[in-house]
C-alpha positions in Angstrom: -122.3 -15.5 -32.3 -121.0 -12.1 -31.7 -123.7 -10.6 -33.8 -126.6 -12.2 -31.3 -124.2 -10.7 -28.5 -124.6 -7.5 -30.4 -127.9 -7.6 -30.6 -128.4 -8.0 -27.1 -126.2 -5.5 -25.9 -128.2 -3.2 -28.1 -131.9 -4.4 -26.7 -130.4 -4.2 -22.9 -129.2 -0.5 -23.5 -132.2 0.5 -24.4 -134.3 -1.5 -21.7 -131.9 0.4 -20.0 -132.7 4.1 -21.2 -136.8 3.4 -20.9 -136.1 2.2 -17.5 -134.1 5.4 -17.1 -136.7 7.6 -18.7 -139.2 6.5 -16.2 -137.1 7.2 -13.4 -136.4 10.4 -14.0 -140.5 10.8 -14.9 -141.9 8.8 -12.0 -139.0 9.1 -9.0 -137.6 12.3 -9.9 -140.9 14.3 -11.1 -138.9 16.2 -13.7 -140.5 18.0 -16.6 -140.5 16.8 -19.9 -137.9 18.8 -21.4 -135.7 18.1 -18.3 -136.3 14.5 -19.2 -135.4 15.3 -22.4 -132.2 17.5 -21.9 -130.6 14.5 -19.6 -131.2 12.0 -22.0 -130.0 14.2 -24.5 -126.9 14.7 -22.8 -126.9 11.3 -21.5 -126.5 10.3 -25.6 -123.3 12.0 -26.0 -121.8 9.6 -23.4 -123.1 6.9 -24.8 -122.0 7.6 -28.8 -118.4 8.6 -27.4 -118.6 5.1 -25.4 -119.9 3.2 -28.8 -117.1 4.7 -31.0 -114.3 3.6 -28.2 -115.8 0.2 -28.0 -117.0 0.7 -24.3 -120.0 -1.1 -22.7 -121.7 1.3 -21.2 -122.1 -1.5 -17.6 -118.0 -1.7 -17.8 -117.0 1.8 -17.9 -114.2 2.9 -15.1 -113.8 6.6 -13.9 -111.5 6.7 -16.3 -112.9 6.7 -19.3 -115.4 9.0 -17.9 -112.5 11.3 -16.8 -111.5 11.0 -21.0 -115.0 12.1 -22.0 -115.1 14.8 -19.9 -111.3 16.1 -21.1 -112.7 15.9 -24.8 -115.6 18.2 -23.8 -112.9 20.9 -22.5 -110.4 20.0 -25.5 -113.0 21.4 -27.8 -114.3 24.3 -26.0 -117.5 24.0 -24.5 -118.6 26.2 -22.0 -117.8 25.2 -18.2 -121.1 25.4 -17.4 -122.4 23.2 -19.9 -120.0 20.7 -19.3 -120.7 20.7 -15.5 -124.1 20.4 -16.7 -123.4 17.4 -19.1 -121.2 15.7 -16.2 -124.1 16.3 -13.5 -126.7 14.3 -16.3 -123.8 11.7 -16.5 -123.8 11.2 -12.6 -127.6 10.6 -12.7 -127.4 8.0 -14.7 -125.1 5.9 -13.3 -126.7 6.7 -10.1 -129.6 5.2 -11.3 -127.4 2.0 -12.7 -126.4 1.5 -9.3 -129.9 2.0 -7.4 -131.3 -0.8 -10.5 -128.7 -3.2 -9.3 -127.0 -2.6 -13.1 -124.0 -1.9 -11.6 -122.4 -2.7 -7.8 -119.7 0.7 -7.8 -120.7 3.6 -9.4 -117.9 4.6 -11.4 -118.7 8.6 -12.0 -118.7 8.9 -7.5 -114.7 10.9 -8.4 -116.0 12.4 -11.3 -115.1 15.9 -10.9 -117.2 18.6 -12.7 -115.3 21.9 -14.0 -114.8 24.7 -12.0 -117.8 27.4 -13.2 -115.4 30.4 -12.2 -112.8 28.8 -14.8 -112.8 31.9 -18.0 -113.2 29.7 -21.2 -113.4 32.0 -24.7 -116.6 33.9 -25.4 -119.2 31.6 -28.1 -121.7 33.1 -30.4 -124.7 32.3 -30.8 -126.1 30.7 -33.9 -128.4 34.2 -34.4 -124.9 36.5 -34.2 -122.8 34.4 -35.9 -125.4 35.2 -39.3 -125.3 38.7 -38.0 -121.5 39.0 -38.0 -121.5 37.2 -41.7 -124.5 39.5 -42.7 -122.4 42.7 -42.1 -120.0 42.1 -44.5 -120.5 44.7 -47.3 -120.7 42.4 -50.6 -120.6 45.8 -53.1 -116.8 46.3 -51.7 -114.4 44.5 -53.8 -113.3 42.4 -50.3 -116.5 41.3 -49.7 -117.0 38.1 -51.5 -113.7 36.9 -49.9 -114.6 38.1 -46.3 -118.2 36.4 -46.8 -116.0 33.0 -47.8 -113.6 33.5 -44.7 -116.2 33.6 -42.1 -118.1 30.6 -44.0 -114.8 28.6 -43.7 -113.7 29.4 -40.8 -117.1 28.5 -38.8 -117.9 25.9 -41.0 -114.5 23.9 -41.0 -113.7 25.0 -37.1 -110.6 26.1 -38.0 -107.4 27.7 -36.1 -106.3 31.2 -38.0 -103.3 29.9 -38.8 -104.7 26.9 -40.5 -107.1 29.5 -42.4 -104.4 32.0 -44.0 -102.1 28.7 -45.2 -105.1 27.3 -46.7 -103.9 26.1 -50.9 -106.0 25.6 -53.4 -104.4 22.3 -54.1 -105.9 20.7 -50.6 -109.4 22.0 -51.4 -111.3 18.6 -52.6 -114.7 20.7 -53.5 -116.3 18.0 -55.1 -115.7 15.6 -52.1 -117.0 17.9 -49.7 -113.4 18.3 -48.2 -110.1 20.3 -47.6 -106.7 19.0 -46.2 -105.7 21.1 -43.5 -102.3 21.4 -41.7 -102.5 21.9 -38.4 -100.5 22.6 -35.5 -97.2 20.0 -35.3 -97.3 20.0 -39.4 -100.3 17.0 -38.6 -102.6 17.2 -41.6 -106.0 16.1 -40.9 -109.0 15.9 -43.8 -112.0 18.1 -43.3 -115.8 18.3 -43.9 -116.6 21.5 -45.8 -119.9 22.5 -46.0 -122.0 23.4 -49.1 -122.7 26.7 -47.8 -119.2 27.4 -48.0 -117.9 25.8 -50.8 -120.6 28.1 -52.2 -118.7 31.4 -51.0 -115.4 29.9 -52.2 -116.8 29.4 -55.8 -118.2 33.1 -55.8 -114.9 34.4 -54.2 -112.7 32.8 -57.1 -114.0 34.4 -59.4 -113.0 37.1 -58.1 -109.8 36.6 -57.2 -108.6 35.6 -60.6 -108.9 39.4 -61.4 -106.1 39.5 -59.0 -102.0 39.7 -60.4 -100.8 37.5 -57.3 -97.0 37.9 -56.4 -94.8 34.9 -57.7 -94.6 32.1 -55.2 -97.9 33.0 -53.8 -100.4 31.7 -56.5 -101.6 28.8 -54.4 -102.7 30.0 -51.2 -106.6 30.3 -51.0 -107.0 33.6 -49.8 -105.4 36.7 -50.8 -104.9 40.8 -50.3 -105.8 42.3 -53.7 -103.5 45.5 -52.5 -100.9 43.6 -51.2 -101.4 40.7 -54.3 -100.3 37.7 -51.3 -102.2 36.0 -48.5 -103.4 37.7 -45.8 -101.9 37.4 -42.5 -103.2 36.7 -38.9 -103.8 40.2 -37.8 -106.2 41.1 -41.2 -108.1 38.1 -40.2 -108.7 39.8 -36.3 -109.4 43.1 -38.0 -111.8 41.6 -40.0 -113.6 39.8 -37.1 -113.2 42.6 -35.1 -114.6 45.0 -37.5 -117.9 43.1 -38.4 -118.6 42.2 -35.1 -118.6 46.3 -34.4 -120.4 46.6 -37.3 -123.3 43.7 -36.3 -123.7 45.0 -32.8 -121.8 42.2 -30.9 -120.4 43.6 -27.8 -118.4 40.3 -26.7 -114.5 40.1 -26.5 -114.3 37.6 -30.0 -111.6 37.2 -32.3 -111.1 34.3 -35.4 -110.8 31.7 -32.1 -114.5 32.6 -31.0 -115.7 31.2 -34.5 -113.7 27.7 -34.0 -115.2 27.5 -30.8 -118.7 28.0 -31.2 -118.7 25.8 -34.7 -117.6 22.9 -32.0 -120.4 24.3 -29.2 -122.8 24.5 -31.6 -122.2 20.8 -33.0 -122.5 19.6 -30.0 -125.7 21.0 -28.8 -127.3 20.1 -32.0 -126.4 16.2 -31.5 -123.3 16.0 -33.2 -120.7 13.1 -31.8 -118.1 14.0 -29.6 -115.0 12.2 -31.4 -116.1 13.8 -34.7 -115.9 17.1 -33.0 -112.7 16.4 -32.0 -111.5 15.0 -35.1 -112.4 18.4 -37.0 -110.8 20.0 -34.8 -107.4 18.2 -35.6 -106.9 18.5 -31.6 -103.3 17.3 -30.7 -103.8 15.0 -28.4 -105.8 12.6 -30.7 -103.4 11.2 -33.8 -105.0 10.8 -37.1 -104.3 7.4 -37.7 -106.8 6.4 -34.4 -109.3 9.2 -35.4 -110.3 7.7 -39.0 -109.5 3.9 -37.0 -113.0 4.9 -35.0 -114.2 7.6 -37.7 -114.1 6.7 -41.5 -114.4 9.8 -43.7 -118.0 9.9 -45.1 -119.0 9.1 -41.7 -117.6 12.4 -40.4 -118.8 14.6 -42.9 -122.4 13.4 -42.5 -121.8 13.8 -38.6 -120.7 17.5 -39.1 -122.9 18.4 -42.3 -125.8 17.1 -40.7 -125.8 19.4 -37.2 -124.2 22.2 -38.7 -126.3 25.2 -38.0 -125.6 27.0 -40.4 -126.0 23.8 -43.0 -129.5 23.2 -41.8 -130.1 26.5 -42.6 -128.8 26.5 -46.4 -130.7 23.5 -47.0 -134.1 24.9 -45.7 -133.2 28.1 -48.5 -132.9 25.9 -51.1 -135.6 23.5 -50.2 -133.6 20.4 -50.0 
């Protein structure tokens, strides 16, 4: 029984979206990739809506109110979610004026203020130019190369970058355990790009005498023989970004948020975002309740820029 009313939820939806697709064609006279980019958007709704067990004819301003606070939980850009929000409102304009729904519940929504300053986001094309000005010949450089591949590949905070062990990477998973703010450890997708850098990298660091009580932290100071701290890592960023051209204010924050910007234009769901990003105000426990592990990586390995990239080089 509730596999037929599966079923038919899943045929109505997308009656639904054709309906909503020739609306936009035939009543609104939009272009094809406007079409396209507010259906596009329109799917984030509706996988954040599927993952919370919403139908998408019962949904209150509430949960729309949730979606749009994980959009600004994880970074994006003000603009793009008043963008998002304003594809939102269509379509449940358009529920209403089918006779879907009899109260459209996105009337309150309220979009983000444009003149609100969120952190600067590279794009995908400066991101490989920041990572391509690292000097590989310098003894460093294989270890810089794998802290810019895990930090934008694993969206991680600084902090949660220098405290890295070697005992939570689980390489041939395709994961590390990360503690993040509040001591809440969260699992992570790590990408084969960068458990590529990390495999180059050791090798060179087992040329290094590291101090006593420091032997298992991932990345190290060969002068100073312990982990670096928070301010190498802004040099670092700082230094390449000079070095590649990039004139914007970033620091090691700017890679965490446009790993999450970029996911998300590239298709990736919303709660996975969130859940990579360890953000505090979703417990572990309900992430992998909606989320199980393989899931995730395959949501995050999949739209990773920089993953779709690696697998073109190799040919896979």
């Amino acid at each position: 029984m509730e596999i037929n009313e599966e079923k038919q939820k899943k045929e109505r939806l997308a009656l639904i979206i054709r309906k909503y697709r020739q609306y936009l064609k035939l009543e609104k006279s939009l272009s094809a990739n406007t079409q396209e980019a507010y259906l596009t958007d329109l799917d984030k709704l509706l996988s954040y809506l599927l993952l919370e067990g919403i139908d998408v004819l019962d949904v209150s301003l509430a949960d729309l109110q949730r979606f749009a606070a994980g959009l600004h939980d994880i970074g994006i850009h003000a603009r793009s979610q008043a963008r998002i929000l304003s594809g939102v409102k269509s379509f449940f304009r358009f529920l209403l004026l089918a006779d879907y729904l009899e109260a459209d519940p996105s009337e309150l929504l309220e979009s983000p203020k444009i003149g609100l300053r969120l952190p600067e986001v590279l794009t995908v094309e400066e991101i490989d130019r920041v990572i391509g000005a690292v000097d590989l010949s310098k003894p460093e450089g294989q270890r810089n190369r794998a802290i810019l591949e895990t930090l934008y590949s694993c969206g991680l905070r600084v902090s949660e970058l220098i405290s890295l062990k070697l005992s939570e990477l689980y390489l041939a998973e395709g994961f590390i355990k990360v503690e993040g703010k509040g001591s809440k450890q969260r699992l992570v997708p790590i990408s084969p790009r960068a458990i590529h850098e990390l495999t180059l990298y050791f090798a060179d660091r087992t040329q290094i005498e590291i101090k006593r009580g420091y032997e298992d932290f991932v990345f190290i100071s060969a002068r100073r023989r312990k982990p670096l701290s928070r301010i190498m890592i802004f040099h670092l960023i700082k230094e390449l970004a000079q070095q590649a051209g990039i004139t914007k204010n970033i620091s090691p924050h700017t890679f965490r948020h446009s790993f999450a910007t970029h996911l998300l234009e590239g298709g990736a769901n919303l709660r996975a975002i969130q859940a990579m990003l360890g953000h505090e105000s979703i417990g572990t426990t309900e992430i992998y309740t909606h989320i199980d592990r393989n899931r995730l990586r395959s949501e995050i390995i999949d739209h990773h820029p920089r993953n779709i990239k690696y697998r073109k080089e190799k040919g896979s």
